[in-house]
ZADOLO-816801 format. One record per residue (C-alpha): residue number from 1; x, y, z. Coordinates in pm, 1 decimal, always signed. Example, Ala and Ser with C-alpha at 12.3 -4.5 7.8 and 13.67 -1.06 7.14 Angstrom:
# ZADOLO-816801
  segu        xx        yy        zz
     1   +1230.0    -450.0    +780.0
     2   +1367.0    -106.0    +714.0
END
This chain:
# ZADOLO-816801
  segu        xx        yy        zz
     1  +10318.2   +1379.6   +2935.6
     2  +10255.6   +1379.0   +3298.1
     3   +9961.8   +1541.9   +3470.4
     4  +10169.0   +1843.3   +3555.3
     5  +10280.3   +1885.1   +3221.2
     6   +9931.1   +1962.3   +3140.1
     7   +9892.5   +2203.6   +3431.1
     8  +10207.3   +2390.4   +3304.0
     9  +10116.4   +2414.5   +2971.8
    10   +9753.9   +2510.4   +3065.9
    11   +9896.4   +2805.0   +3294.1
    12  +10118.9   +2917.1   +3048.0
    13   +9804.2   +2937.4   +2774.3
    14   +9613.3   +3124.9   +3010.8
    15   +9899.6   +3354.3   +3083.7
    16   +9847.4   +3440.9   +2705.7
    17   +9522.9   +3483.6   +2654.1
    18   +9521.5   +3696.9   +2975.4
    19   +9793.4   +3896.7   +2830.8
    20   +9610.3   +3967.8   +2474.4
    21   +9344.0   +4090.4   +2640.5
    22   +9569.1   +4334.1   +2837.2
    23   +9669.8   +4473.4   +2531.2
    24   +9312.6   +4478.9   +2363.6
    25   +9201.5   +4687.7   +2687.9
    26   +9476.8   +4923.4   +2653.1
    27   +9424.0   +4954.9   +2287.7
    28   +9034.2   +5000.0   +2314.2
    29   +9116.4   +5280.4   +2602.7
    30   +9333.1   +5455.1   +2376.6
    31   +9082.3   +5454.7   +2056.1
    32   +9049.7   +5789.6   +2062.2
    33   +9408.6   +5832.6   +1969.8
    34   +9438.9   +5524.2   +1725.9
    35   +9087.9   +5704.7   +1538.7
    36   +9284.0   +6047.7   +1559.9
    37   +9634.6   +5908.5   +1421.1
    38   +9454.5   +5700.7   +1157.2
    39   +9263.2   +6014.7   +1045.9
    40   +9493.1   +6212.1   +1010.5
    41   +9749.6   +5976.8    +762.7
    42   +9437.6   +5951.6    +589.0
    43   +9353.0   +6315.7    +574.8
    44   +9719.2   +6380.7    +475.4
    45   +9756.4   +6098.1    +209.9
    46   +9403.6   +6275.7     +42.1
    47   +9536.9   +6586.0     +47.5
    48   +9918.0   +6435.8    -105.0
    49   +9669.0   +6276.2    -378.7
    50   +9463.7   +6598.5    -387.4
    51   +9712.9   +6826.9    -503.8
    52   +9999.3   +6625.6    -616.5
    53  +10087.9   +6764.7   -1022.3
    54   +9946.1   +6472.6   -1262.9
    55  +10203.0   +6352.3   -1484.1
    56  +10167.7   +6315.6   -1845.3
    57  +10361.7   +5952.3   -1955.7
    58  +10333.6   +5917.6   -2350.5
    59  +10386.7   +5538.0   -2419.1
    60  +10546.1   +5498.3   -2811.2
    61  +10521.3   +5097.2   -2859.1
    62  +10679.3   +4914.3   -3203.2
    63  +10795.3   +4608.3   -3324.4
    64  +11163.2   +4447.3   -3497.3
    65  +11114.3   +4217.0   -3756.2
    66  +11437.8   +4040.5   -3695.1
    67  +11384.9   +3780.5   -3962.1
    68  +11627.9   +3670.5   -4285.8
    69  +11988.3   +3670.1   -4067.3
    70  +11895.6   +4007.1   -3960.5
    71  +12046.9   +3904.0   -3639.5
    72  +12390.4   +3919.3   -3647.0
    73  +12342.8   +4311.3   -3805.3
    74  +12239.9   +4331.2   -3415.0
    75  +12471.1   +4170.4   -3258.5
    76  +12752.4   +4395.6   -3477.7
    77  +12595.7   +4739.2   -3368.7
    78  +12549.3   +4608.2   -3032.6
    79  +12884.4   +4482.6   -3010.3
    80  +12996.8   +4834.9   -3074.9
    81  +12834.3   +4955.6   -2705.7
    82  +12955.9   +4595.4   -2552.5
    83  +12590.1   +4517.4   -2594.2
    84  +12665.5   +4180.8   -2779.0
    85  +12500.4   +3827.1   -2694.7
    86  +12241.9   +3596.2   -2730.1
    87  +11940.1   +3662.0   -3005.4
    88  +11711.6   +3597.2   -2712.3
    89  +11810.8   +3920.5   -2570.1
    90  +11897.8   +4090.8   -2836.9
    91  +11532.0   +4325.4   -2760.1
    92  +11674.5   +4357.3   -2433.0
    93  +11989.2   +4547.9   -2569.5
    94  +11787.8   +4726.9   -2822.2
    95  +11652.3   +4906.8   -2594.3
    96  +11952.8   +4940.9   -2360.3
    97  +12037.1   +5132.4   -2699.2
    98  +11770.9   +5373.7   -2690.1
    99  +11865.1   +5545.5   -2393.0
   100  +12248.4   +5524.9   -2491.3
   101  +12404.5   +5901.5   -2451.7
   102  +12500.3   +5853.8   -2850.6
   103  +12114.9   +5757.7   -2946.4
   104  +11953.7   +6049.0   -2660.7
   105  +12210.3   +6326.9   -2806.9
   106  +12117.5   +6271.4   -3157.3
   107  +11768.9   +6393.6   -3028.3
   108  +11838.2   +6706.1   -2885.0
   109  +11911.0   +6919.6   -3190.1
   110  +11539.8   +6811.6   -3352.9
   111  +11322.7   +7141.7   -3359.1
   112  +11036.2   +7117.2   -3152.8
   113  +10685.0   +7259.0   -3082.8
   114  +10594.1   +7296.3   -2702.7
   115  +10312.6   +7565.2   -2612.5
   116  +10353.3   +7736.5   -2952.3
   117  +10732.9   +7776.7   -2922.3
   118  +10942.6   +7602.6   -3138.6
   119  +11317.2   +7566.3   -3017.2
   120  +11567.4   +7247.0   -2973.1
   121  +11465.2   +6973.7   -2772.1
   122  +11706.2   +7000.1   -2543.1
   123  +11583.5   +7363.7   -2456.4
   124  +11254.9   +7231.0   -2368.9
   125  +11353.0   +6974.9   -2161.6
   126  +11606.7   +7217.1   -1985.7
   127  +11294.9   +7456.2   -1960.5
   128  +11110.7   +7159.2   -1828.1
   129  +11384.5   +7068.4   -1547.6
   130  +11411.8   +7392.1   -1391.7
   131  +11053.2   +7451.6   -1389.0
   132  +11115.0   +7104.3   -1179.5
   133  +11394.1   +7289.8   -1029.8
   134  +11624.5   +6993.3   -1132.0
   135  +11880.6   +7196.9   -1330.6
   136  +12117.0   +7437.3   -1246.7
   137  +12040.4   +7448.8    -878.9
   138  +12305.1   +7407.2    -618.4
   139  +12223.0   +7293.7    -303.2
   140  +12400.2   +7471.3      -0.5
   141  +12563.4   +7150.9     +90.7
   142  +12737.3   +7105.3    -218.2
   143  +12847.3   +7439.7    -175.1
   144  +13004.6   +7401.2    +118.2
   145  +13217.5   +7078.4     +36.8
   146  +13318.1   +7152.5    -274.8
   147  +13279.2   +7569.1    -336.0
   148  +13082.7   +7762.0    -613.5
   149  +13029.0   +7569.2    -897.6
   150  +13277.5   +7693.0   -1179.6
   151  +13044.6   +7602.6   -1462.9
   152  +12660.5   +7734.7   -1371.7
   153  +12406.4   +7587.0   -1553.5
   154  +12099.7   +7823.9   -1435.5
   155  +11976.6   +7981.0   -1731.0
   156  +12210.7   +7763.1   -1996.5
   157  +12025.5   +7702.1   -2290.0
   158  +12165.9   +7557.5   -2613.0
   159  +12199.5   +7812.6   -2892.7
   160  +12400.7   +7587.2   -3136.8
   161  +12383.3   +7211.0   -3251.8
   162  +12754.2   +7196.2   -3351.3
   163  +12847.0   +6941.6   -3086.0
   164  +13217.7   +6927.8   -3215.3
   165  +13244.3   +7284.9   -3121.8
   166  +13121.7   +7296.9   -2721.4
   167  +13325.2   +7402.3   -2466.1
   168  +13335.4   +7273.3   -2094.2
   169  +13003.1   +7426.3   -1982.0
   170  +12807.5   +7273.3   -2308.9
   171  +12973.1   +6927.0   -2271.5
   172  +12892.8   +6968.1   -1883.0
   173  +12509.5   +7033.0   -1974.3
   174  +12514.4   +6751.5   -2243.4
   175  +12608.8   +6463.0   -1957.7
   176  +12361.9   +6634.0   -1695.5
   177  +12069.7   +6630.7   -1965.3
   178  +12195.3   +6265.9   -2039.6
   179  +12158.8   +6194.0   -1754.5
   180  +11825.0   +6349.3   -1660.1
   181  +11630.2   +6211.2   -1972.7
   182  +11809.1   +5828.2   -1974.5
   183  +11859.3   +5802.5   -1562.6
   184  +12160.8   +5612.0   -1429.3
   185  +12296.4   +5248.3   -1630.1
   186  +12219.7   +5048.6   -1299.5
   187  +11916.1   +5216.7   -1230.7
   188  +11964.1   +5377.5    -921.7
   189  +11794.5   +5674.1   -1063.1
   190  +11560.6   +5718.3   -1329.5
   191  +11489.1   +5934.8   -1587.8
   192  +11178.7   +6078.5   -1765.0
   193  +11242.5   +5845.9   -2075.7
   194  +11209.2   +5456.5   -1958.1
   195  +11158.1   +5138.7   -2187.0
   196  +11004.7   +4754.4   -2189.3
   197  +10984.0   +4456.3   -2369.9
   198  +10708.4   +4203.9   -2390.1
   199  +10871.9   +3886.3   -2345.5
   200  +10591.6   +3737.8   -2465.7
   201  +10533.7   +3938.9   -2809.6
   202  +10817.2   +4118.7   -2834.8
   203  +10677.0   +4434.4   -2847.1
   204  +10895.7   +4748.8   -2694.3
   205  +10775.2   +5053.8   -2598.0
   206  +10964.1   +5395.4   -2490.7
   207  +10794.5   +5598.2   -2234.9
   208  +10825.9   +5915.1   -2141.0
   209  +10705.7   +6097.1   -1802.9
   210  +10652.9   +6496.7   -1759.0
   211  +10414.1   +6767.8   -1638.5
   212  +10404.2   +6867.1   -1994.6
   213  +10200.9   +6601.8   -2230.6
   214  +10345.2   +6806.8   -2543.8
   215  +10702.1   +6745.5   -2441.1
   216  +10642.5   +6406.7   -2323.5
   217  +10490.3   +6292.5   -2688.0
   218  +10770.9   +6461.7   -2908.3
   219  +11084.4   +6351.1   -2686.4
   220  +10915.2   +5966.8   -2734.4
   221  +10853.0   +6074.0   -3136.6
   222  +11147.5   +6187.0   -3194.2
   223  +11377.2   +5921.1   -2952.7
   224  +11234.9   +5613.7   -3166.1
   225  +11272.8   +5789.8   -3490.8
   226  +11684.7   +5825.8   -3410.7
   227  +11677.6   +5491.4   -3292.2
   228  +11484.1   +5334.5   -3602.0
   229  +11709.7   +5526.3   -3831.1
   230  +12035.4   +5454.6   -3656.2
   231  +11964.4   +5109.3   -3645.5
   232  +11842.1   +5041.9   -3983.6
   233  +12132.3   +5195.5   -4102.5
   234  +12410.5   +5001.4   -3886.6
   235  +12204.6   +4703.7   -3977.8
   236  +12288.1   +4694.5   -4340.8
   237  +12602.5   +4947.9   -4355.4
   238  +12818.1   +4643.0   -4484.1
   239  +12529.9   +4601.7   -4772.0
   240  +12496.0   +4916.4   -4852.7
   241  +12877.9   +4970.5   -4911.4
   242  +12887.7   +4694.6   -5141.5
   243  +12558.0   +4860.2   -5313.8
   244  +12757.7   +5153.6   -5358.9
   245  +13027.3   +4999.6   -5481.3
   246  +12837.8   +4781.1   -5741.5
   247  +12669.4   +5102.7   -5863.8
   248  +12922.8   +5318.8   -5870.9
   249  +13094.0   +5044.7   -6101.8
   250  +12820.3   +5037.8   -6271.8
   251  +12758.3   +5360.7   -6352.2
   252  +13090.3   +5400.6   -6476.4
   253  +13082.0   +5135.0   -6744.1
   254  +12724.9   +5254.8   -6853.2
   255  +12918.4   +5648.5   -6913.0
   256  +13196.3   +5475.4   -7082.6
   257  +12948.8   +5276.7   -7311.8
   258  +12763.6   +5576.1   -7374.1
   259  +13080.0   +5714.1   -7471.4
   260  +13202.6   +5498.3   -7696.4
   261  +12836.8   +5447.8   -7869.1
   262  +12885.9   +5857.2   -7919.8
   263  +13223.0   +5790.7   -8037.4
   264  +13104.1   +5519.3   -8333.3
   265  +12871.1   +5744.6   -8437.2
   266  +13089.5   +6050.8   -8482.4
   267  +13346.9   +5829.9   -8668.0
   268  +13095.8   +5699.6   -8927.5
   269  +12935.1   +6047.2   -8970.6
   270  +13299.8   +6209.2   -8986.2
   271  +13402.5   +5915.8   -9292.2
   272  +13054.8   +5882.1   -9440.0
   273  +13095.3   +5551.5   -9552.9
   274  +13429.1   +5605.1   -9721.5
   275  +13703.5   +5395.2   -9498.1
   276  +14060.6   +5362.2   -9558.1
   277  +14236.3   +5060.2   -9432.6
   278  +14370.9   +5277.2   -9119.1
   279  +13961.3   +5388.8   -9028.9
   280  +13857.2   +5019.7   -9046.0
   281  +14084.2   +4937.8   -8738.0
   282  +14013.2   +5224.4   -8574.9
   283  +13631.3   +5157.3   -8622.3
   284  +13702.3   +4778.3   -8546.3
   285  +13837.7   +4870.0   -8224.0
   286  +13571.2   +5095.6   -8147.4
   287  +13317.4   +4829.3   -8198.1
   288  +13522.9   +4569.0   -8013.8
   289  +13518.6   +4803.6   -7688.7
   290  +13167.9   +4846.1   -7753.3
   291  +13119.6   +4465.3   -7774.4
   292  +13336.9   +4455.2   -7402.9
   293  +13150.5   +4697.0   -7214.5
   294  +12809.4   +4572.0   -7311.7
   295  +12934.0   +4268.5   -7189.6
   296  +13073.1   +4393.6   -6866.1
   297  +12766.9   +4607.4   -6831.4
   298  +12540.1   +4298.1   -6856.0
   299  +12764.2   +4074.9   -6545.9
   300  +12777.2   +4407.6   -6340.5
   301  +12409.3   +4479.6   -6354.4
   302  +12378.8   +4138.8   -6299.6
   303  +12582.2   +4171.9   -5950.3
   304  +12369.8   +4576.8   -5874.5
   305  +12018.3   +4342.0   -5890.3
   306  +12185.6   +4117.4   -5670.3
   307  +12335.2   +4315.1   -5426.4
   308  +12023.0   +4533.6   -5445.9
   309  +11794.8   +4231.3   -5334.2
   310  +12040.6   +4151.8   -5010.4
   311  +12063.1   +4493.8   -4931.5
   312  +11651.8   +4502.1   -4920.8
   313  +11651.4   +4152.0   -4796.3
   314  +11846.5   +4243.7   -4523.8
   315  +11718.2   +4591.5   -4418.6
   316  +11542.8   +4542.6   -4089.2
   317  +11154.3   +4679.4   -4092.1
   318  +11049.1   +4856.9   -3774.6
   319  +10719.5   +4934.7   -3757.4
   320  +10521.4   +5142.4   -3505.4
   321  +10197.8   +5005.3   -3320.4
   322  +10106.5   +5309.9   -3144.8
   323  +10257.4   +5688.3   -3089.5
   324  +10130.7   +5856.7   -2851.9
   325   +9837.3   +6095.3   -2929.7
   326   +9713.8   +6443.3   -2765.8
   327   +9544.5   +6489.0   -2529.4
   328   +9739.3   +6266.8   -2293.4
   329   +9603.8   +6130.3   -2005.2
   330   +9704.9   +6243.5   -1674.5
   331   +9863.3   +6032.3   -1468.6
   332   +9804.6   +6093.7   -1097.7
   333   +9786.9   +5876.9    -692.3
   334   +9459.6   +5723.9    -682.5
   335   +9223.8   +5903.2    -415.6
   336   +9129.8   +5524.2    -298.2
   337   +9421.8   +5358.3    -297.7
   338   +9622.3   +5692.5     -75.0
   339   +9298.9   +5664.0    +179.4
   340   +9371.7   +5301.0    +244.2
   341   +9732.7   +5384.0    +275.4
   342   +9679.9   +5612.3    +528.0
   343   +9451.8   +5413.5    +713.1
   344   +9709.4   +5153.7    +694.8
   345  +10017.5   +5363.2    +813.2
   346   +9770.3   +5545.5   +1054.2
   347   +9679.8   +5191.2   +1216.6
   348  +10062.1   +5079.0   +1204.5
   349  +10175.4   +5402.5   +1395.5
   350   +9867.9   +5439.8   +1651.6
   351   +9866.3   +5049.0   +1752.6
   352  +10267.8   +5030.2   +1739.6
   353  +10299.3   +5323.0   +2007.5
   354  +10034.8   +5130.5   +2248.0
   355  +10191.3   +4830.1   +2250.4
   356  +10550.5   +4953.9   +2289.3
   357  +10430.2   +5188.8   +2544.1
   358  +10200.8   +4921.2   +2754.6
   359  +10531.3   +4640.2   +2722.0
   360  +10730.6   +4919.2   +2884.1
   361  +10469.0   +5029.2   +3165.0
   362  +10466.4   +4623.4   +3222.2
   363  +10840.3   +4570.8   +3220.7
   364  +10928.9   +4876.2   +3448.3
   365  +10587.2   +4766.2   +3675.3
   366  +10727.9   +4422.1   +3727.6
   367  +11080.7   +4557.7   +3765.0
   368  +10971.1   +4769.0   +4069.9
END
């Protein structure tokens, strides 16, 4: 590089050191208003942090024991919701379970005690979201594209579990509180009930997140409880049938035995001893069915203690680590952490406007 290269490069160095400090004057003249900006995103974060409701989130975490070819009972109920794949996410899918709209409605007919009132579930969360005002308001928007709403959920309330039997208006409020308690598949919105997986321990948890710390521990009580219940019996539903079937087989060879035992003993009381050719048959074949159903009693009980041991074997054990437990603690923004965001956002406002507005005095200076 030439000895004018290094001039040139020298000047245009200068140019920006000269410039920065431009910009450092005009900022330290206008501290007053960065101070005054800054103070008051941190005044108004405080007060946000202040007075913002705590929430109440009661965290239910439990364990699968997915052991003894347990795993393809999974993948069959999960199959049923096009849940099905791998065993390494099988957890996962579990939980994508949980806050399936056949798991969720299964809870909202369980009798519940909030504040001394015991009602459905689903009344108490509906209580919940328009205390929220989340339910049953229209907003004037929506009334003007699409009219008054035809089915008016303000002031619904469930007063029968009899899904079968619902009209449009109960169906309606069944999807909204579906939606409300579960949020959106893709997660675009979220609901008060959310869940996680360890990856590393495989333990799950189901959370749930209200005002209320009552509601929030019985709707994550009563949500794993369905789901344990469901699942365990899904899991072994093929087992259990052939349980059934084994014992009702069974049962009805023991009666039959019992029967014929009954019937022996009437026909030797009845003769006392005294036979005629004709009674010896009779009592012969008596005996001899006697003789078969002890037999077929034996091989069937056989087959009930061994399709009692799969059906145990293969019954999957779910087991709670912690429920949540009142009092719950309150969740609520962090008085530090909402000052040093408004200092932040104060700084990034105040310091953005002086620049901007001393590049624009420059340009339409230099303009001129």
């Amino acid at each position: 590089m030439n000895q004018q290269g290094y001039r040139d490069q020298d000047v245009s160095l200068k140019q920006v050191f000269l410039t920065l400090q431009e910009y450092i004057r005009a900022i330290w003249r206008s501290k007053w208003l960065v101070m005054g900006v800054t103070g008051m995103c941190i005044m108004g974060f405080l007060l946000l942090a202040l007075f913002t409701r705590p929430s109440f989130p009661a965290e239910l975490t439990f364990m699968v024991n997915e052991e003894d070819g347990s795993n393809s009972g999974i993948n069959g109920i999960l199959g049923q919701f096009g849940l099905g794949g791998s065993s390494d996410t099988n957890l996962d899918k579990i939980l994508q379970l949980s806050q399936s709209r056949r798991i969720t409605q299964s809870i909202y007919f369980d009798t519940i005690r909030v504040k001394g009132n015991d009602d459905y579930l689903a009344n108490h969360t509906i209580d919940y979201l328009e205390s929220e005002g989340e339910w049953g308001d229209v907003s004037l928007l929506t009334r003007l594209m699409y009219g008054d709403d035809p089915l008016p959920l303000k002031g619904f309330r469930f007063e029968s579990s009899d899904v079968d039997s619902y009209g449009a208006l109960e169906n309606k409020a069944l999807k909204i509180l579906h939606l409300k308690i579960a949020g959106t598949p893709d997660g675009g919105k979220i609901g008060i009930v959310t869940t996680r997986q360890s990856e590393e321990t495989g333990i799950m948890s189901i959370i749930t997140n209200t005002h209320r710390p009552e509601l929030s521990a019985e709707i994550s009580k009563v949500l794993y409880s369905n789901l344990s219940t469901f699942y365990i019996e899904k899991s072994i539903s093929k087992h259990k049938a052939t349980y059934d079937i084994v014992k009702a087989k069974s049962d009805s060879i023991s009666n039959a035995l019992s029967i014929a035992q009954v019937s022996l003993a009437t026909f030797n009381d009845k003769n006392q001893g005294i036979f005629r050719s004709k009674d010896k048959l009779q009592e012969q074949r008596i005996i001899a069915n006697i003789q078969k159903l002890i037999a077929m009693d034996a091989e069937v009980e056989k087959n009930l203690q061994i399709a009692d041991f799969t059906l145990k074997n293969k019954t999957p054990y779910i087991e709670v680590i912690d429920e949540p437990m009142l009092p719950l603690l309150a969740d609520r923004p962090s008085i530090v952490q909402n000052a040093i965001k408004g200092m932040l956002l104060g700084l990034i406002l105040s310091l953005g406007y002086i620049v901007i507005r001393k590049f624009y005095r420059d340009v339409m200076t230099a303009e001129e």
